[in-house]
C-alpha positions in Angstrom: 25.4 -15.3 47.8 26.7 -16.4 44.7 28.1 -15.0 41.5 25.3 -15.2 39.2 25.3 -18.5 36.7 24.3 -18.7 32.9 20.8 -18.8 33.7 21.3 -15.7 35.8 23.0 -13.9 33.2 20.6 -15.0 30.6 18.4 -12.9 32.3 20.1 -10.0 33.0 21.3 -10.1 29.0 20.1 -6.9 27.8 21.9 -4.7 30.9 25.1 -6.7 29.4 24.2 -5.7 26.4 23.7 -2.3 27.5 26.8 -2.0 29.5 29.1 -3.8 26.9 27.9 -1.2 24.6 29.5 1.9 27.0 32.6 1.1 25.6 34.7 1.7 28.5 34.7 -1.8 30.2 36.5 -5.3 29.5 34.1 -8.1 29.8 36.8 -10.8 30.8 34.2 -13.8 31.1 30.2 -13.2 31.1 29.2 -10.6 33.3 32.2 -10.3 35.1 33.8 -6.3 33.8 37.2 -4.9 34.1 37.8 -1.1 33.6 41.5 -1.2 32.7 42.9 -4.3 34.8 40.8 -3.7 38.1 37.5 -5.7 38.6 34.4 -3.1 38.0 31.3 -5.2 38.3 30.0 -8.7 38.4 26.9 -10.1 39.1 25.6 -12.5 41.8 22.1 -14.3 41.9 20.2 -15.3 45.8 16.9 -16.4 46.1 16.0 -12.6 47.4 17.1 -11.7 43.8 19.8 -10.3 41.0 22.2 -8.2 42.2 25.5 -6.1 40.8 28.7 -5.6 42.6 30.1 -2.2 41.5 33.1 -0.3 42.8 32.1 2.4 44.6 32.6 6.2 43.6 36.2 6.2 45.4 37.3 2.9 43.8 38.1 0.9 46.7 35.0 -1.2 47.8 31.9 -3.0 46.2 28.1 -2.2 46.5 25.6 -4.4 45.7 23.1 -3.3 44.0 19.5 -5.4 43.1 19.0 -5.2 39.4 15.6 -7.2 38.9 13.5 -6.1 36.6 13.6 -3.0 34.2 13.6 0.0 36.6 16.5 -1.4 38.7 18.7 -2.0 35.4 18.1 1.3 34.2 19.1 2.8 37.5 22.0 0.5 37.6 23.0 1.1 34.0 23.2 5.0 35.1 25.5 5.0 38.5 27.9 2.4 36.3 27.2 5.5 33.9 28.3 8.0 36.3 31.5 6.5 37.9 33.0 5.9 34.4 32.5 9.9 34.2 30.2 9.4 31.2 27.6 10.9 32.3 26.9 13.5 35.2 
């Protein structure tokens, strides 16, 4: 699987959007975040579909997450949410 190229991100643009305006991440090049100077997230595209990368809730791994379509983002946009501690 492969991290997610411009056309990718073009589509995921609004949950950027969305996560760039939690305030609490670096977005060191497009759609690739930082929270403080660890890797957070990034994004990789397959034919199955879109999916996240996200540290899990102890810090130390990734989960991939799919994050087609609106439902999935939303979701998405509230565990990234949750493990920055900004919301319960």
């Amino acid at each position: 699987m492969k991290h997610a190229g411009a056309a990718a991100l073009d589509q995921l643009e609004p949950l950027l959007e969305r996560l760039r305006a939690l305030g609490a991440l670096k977005e060191r090049s497009r759609g690739s975040f930082y929270l403080k100077s660890r890797a957070f997230l990034h994004f990789h595209e397959d034919p199955a579909g879109l999916f996240a990368d996200v540290r899990d809730a102890e810090g130390h791994d990734f989960e991939r997450h799919r994050v087609d379509g609106a439902e999935r983002q939303a979701a998405f946009l509230r565990l990234v949410s949750v493990r920055l501690g900004l919301a319960a």
